[in-house]
N, CA, C and O atoms as a Tripos MOL2 file, in Angstrom:
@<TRIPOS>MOLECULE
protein
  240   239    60     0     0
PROTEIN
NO_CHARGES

@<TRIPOS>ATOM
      1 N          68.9040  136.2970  109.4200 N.3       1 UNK1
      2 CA         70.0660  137.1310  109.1650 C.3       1 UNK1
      3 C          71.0110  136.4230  108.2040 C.2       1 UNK1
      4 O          71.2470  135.2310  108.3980 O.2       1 UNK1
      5 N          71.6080  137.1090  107.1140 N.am      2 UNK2
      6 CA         71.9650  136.8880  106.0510 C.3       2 UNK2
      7 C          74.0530  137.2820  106.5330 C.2       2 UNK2
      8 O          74.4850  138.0140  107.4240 O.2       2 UNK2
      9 N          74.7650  136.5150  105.6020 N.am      3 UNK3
     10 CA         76.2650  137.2810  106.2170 C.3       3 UNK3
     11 C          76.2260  138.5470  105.3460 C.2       3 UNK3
     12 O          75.9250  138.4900  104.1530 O.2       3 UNK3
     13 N          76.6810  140.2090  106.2600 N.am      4 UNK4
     14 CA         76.8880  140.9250  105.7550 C.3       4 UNK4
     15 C          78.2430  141.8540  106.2820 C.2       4 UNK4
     16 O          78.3310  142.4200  107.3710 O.2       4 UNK4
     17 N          79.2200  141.8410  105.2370 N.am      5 UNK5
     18 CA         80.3370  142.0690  105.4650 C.3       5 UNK5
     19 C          80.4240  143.6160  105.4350 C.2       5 UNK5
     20 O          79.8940  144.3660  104.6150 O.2       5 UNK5
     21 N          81.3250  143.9920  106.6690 N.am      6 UNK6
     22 CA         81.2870  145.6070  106.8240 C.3       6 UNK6
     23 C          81.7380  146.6920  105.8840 C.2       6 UNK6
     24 O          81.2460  147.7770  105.5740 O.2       6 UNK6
     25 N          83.0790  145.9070  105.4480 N.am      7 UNK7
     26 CA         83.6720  146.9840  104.4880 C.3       7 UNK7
     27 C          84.0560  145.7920  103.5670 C.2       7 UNK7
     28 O          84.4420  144.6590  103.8530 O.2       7 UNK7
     29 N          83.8100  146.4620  102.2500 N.am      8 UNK8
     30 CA         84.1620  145.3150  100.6760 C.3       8 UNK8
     31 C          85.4710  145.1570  100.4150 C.2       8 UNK8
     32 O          86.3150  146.0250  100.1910 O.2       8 UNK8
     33 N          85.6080  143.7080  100.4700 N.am      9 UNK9
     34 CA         87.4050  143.0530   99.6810 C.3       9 UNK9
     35 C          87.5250  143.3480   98.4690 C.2       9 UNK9
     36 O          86.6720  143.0590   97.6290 O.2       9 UNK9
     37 N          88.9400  144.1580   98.1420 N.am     10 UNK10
     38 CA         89.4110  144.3120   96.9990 C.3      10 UNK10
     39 C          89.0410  143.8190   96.7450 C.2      10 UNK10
     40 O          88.1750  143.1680   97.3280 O.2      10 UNK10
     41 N          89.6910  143.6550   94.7740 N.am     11 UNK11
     42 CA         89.6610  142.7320   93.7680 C.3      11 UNK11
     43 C          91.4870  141.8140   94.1530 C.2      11 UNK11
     44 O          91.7230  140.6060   94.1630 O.2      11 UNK11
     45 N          92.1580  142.6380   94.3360 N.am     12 UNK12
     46 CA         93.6280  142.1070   95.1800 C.3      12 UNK12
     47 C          93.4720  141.1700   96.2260 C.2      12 UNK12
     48 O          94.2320  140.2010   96.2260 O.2      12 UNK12
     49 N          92.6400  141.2820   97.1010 N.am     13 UNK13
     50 CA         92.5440  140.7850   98.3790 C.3      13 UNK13
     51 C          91.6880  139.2310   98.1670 C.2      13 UNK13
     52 O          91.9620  138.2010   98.7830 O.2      13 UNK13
     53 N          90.8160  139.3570   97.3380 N.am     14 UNK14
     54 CA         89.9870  138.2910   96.9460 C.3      14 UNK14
     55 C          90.6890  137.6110   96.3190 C.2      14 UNK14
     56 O          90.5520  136.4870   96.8020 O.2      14 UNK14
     57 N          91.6140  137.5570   95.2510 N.am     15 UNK15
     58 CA         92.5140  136.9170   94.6480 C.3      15 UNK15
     59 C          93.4850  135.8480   95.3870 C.2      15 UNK15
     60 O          93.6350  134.6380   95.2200 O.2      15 UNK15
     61 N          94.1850  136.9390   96.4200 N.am     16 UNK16
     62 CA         94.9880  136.5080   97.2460 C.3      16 UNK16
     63 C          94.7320  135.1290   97.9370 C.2      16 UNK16
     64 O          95.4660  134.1460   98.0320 O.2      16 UNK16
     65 N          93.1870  135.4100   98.4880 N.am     17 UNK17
     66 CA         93.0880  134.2640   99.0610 C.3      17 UNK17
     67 C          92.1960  133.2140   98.4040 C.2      17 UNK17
     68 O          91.5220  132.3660   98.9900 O.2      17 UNK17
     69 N          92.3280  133.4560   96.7870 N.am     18 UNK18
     70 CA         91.7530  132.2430   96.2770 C.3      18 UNK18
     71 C          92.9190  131.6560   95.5300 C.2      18 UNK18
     72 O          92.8700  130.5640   94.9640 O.2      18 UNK18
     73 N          94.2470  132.6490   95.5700 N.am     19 UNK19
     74 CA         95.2470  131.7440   94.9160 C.3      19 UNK19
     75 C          95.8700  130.5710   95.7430 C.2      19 UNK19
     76 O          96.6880  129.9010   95.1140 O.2      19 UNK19
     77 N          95.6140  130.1660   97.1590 N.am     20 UNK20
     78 CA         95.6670  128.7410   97.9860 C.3      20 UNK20
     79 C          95.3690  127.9460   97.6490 C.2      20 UNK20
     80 O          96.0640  126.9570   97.8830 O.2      20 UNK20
     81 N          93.8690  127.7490   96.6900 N.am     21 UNK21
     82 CA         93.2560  126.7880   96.1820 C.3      21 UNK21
     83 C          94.2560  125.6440   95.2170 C.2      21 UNK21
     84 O          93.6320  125.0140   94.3640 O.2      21 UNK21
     85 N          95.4070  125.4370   95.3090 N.am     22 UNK22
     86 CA         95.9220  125.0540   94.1170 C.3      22 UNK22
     87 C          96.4930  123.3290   94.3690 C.2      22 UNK22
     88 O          96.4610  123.1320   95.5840 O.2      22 UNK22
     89 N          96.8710  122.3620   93.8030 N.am     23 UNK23
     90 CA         96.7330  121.1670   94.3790 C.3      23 UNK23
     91 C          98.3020  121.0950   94.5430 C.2      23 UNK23
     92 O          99.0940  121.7730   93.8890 O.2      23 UNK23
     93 N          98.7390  119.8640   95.8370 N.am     24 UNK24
     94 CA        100.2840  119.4860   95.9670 C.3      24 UNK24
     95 C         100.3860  118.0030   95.3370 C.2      24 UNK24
     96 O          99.6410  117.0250   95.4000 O.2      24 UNK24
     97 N         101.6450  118.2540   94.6930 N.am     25 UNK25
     98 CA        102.2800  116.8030   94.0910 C.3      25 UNK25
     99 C         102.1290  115.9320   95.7530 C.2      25 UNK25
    100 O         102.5200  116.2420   96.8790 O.2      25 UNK25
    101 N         101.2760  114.5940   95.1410 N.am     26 UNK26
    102 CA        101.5660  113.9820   96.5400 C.3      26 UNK26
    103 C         103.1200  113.1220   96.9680 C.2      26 UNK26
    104 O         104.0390  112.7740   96.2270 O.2      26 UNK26
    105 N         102.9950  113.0110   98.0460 N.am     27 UNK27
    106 CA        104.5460  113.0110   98.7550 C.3      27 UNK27
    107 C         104.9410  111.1190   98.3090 C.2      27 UNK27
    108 O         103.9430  110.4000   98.3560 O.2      27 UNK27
    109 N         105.8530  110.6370   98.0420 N.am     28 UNK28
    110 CA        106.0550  109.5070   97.4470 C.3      28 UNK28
    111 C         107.5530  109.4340   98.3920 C.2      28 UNK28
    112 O         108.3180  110.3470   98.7020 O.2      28 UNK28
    113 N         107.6010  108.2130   98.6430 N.am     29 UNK29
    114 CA        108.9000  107.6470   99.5730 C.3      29 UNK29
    115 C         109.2100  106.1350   98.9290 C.2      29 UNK29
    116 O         108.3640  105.4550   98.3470 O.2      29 UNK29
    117 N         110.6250  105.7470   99.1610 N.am     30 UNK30
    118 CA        110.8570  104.8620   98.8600 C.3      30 UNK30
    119 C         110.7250  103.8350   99.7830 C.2      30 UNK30
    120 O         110.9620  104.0420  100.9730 O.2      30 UNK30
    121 N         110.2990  102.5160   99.2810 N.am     31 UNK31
    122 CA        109.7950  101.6170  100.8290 C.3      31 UNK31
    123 C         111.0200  100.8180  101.0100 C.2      31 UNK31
    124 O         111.7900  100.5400  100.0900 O.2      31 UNK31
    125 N         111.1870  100.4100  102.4200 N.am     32 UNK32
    126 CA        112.4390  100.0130  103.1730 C.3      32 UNK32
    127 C         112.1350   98.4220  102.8250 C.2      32 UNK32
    128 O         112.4930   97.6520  103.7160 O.2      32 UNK32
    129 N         111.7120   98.0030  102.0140 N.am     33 UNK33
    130 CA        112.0710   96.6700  101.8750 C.3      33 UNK33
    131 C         112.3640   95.8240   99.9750 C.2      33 UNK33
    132 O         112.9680   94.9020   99.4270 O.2      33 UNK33
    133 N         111.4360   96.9680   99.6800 N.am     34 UNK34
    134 CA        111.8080   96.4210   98.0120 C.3      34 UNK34
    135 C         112.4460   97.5760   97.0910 C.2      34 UNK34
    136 O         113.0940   97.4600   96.0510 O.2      34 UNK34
    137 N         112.0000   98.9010   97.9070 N.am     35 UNK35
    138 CA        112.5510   99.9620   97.5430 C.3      35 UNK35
    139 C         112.0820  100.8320   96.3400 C.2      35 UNK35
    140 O         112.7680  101.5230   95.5860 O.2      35 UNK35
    141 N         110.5450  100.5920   96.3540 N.am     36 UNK36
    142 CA        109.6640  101.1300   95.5280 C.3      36 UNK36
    143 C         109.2930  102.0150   95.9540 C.2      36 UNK36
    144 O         109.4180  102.1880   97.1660 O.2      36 UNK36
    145 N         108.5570  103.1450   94.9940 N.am     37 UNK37
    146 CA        107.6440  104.0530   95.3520 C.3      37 UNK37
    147 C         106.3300  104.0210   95.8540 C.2      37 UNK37
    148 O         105.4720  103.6250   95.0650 O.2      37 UNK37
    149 N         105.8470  104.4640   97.3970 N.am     38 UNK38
    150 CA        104.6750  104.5610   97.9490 C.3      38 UNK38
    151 C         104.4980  105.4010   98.7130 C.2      38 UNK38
    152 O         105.3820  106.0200   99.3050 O.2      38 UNK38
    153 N         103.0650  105.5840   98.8400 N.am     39 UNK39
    154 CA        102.7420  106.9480   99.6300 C.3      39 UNK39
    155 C         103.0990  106.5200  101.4370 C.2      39 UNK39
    156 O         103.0060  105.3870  101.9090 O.2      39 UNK39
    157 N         103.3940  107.4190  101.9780 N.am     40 UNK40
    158 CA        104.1790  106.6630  103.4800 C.3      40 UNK40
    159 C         103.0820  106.1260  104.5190 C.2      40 UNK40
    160 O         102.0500  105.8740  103.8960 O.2      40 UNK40
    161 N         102.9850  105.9310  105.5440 N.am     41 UNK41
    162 CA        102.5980  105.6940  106.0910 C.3      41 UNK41
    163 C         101.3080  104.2310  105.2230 C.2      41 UNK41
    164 O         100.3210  103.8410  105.8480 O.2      41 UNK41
    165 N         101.4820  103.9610  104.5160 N.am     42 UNK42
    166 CA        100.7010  102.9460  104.0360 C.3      42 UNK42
    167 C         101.2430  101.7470  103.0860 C.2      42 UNK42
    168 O         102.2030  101.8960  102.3300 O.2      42 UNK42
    169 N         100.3690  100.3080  103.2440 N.am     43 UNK43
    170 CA        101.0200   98.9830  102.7890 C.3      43 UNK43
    171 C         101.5230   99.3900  101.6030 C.2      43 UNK43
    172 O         100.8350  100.1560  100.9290 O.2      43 UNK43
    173 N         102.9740   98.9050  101.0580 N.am     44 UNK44
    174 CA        103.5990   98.8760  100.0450 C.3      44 UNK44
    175 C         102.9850   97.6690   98.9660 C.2      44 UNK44
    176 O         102.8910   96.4450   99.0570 O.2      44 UNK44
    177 N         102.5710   98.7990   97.7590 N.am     45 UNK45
    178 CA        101.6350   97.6020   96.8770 C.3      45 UNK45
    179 C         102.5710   96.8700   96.1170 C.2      45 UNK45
    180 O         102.0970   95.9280   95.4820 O.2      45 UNK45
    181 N         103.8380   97.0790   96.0210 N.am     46 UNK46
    182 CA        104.7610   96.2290   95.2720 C.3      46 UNK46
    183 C         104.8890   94.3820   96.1170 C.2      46 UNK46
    184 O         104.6950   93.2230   95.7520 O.2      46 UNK46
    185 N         105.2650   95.0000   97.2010 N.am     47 UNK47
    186 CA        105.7150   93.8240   97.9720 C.3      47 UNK47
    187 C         104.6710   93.8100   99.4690 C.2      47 UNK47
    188 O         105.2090   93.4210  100.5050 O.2      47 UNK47
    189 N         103.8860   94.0410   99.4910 N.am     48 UNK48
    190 CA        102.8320   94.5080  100.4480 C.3      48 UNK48
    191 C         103.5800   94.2440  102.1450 C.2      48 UNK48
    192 O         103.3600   93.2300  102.8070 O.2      48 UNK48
    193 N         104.1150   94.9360  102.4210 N.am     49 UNK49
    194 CA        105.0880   95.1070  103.2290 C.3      49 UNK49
    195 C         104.6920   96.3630  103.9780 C.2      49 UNK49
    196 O         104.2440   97.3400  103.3770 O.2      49 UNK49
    197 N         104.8520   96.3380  105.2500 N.am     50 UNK50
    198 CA        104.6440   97.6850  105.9110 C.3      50 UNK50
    199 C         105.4700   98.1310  107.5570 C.2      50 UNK50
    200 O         104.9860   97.7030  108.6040 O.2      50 UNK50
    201 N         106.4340   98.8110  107.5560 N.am     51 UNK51
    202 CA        107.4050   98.4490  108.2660 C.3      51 UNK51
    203 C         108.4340   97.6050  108.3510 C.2      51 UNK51
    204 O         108.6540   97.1330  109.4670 O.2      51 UNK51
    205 N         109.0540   97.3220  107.5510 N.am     52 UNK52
    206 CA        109.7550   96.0000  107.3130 C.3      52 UNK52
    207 C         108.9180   94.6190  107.3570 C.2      52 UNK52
    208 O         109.5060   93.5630  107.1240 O.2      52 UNK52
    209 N         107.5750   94.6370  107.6490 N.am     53 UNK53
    210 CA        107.0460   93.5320  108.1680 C.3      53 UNK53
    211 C         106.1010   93.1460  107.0380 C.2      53 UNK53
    212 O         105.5960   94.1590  106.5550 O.2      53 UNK53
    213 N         105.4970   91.4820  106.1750 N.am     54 UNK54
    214 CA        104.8170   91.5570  105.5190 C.3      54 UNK54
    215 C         103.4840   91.7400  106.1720 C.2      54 UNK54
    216 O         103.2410   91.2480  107.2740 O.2      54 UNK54
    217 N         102.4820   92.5640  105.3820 N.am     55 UNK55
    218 CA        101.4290   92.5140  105.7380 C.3      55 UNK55
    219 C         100.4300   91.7520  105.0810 C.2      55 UNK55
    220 O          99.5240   91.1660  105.6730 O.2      55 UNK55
    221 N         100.6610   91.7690  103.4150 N.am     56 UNK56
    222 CA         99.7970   91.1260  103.0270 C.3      56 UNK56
    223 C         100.6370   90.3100  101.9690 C.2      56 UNK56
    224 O         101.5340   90.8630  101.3320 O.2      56 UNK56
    225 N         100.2670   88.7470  101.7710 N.am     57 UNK57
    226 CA        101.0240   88.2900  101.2820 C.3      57 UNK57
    227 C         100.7120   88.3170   99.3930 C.2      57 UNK57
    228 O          99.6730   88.0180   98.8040 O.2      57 UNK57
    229 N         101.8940   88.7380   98.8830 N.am     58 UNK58
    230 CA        101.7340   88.8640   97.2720 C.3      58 UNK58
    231 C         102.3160   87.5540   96.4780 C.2      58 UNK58
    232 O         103.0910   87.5580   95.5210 O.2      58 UNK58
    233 N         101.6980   86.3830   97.1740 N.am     59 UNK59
    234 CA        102.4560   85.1580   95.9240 C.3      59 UNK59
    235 C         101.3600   85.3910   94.8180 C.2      59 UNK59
    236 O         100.2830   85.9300   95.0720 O.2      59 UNK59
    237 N         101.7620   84.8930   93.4370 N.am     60 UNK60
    238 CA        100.7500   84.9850   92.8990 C.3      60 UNK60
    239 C         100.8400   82.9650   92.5360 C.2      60 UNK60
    240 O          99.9310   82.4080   91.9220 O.2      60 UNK60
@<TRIPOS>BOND
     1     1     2 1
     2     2     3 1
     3     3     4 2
     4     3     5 am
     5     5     6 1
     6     6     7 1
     7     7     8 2
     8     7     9 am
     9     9    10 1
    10    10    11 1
    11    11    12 2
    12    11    13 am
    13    13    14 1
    14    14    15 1
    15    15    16 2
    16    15    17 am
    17    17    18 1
    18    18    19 1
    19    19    20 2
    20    19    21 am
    21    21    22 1
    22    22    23 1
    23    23    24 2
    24    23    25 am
    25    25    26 1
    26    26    27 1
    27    27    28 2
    28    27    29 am
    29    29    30 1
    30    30    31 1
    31    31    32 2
    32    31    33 am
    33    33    34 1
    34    34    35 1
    35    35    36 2
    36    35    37 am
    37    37    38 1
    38    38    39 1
    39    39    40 2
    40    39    41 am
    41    41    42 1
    42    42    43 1
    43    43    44 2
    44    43    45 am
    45    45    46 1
    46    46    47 1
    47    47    48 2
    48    47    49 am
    49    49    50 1
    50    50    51 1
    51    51    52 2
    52    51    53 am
    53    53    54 1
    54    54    55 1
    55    55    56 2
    56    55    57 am
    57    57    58 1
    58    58    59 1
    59    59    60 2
    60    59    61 am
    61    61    62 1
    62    62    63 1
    63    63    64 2
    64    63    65 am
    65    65    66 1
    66    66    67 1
    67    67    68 2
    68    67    69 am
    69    69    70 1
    70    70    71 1
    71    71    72 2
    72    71    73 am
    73    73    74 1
    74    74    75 1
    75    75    76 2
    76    75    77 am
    77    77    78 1
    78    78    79 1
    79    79    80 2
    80    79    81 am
    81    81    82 1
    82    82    83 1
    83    83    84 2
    84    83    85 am
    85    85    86 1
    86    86    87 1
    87    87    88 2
    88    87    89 am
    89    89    90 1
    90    90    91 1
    91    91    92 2
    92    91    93 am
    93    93    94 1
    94    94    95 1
    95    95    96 2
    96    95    97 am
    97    97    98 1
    98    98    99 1
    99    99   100 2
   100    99   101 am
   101   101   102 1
   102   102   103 1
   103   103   104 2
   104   103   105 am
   105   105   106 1
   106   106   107 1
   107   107   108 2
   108   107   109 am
   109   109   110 1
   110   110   111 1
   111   111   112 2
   112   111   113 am
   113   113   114 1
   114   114   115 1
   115   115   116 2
   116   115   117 am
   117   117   118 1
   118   118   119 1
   119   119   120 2
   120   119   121 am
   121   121   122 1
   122   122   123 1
   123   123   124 2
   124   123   125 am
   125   125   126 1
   126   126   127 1
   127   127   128 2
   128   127   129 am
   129   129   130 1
   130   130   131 1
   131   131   132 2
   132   131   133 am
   133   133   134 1
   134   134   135 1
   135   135   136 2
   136   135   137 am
   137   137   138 1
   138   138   139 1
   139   139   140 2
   140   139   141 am
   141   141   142 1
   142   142   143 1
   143   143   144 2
   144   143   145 am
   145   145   146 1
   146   146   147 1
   147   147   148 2
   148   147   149 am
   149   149   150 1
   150   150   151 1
   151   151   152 2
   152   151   153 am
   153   153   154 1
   154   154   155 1
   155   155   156 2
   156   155   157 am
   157   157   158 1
   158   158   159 1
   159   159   160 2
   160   159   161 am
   161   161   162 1
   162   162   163 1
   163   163   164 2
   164   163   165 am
   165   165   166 1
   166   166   167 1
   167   167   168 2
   168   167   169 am
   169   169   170 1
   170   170   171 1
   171   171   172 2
   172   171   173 am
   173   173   174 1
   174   174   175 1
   175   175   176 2
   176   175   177 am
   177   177   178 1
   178   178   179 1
   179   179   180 2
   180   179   181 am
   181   181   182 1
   182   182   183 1
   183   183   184 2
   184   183   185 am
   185   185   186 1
   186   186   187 1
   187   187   188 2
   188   187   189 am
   189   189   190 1
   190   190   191 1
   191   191   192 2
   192   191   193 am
   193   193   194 1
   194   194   195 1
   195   195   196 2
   196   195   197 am
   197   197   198 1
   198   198   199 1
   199   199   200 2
   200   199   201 am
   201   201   202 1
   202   202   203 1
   203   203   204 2
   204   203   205 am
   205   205   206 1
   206   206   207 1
   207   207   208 2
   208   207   209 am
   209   209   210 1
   210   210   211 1
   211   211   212 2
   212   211   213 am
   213   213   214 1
   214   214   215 1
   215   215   216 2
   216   215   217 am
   217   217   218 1
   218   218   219 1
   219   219   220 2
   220   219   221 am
   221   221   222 1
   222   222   223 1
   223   223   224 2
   224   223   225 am
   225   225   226 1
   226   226   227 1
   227   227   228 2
   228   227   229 am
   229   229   230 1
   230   230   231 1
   231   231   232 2
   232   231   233 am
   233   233   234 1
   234   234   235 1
   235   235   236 2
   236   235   237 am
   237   237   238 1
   238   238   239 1
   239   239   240 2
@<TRIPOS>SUBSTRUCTURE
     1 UNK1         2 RESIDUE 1 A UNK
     2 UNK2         6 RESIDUE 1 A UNK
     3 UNK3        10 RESIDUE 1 A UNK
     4 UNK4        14 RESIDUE 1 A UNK
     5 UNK5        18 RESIDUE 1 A UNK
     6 UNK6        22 RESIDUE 1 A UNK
     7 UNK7        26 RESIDUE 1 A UNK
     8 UNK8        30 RESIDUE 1 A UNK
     9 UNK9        34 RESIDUE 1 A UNK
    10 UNK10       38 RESIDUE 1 A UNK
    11 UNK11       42 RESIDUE 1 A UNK
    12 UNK12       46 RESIDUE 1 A UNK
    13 UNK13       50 RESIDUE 1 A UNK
    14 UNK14       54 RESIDUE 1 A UNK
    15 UNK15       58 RESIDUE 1 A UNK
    16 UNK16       62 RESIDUE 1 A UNK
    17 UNK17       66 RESIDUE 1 A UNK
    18 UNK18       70 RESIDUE 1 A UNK
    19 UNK19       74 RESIDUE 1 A UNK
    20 UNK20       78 RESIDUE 1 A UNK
    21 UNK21       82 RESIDUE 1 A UNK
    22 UNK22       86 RESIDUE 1 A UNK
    23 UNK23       90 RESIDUE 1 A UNK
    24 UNK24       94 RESIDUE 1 A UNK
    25 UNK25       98 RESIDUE 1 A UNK
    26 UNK26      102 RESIDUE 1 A UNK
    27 UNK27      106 RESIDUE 1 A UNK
    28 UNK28      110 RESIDUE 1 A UNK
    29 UNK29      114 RESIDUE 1 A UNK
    30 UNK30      118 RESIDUE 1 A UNK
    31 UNK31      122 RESIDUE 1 A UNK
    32 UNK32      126 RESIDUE 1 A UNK
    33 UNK33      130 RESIDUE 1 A UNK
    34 UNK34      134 RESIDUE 1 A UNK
    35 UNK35      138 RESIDUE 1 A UNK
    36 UNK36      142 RESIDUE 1 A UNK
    37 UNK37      146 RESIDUE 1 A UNK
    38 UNK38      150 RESIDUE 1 A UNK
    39 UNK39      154 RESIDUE 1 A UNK
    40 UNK40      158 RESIDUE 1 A UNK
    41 UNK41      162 RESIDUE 1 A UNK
    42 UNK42      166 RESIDUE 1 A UNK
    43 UNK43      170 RESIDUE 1 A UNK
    44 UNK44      174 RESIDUE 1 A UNK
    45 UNK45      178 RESIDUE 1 A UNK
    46 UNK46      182 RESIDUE 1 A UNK
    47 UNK47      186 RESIDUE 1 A UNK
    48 UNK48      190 RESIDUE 1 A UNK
    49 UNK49      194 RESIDUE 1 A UNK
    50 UNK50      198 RESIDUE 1 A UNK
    51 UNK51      202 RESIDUE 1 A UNK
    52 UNK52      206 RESIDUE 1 A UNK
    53 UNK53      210 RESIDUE 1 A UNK
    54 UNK54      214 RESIDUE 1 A UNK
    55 UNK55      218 RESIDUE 1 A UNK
    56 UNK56      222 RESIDUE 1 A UNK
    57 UNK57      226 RESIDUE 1 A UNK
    58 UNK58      230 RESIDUE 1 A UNK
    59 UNK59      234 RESIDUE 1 A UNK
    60 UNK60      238 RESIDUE 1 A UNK
């Protein structure tokens, strides 16, 4: 058995739900310790810092 749909979607209706497809600017926060831009919940690559706390150390 194959999918067979009872009654046919517009050309409106099909649209509708392919105009969702579309991408979001990702979300960028400033980090609480050097005050750079990073995505949240993850190590800050400036100062590798995560929670106020270092996580990974950046001497060079």
């Amino acid at each position: 058995m194959s999918i067979c749909p009872k009654n046919r979607s517009s050309k409106g209706r099909r649209d509708q739900r392919r105009a969702n497809w579309k991408m979001k600017a990702t979300t960028l926060v400033k980090c609480s310790k050097c005050g750079a831009l990073m995505v949240p919940h993850r190590v800050c690559k400036a100062c590798g810092s995560y929670n106020k706390r270092e996580i990974i150390s950046t001497e060079n």
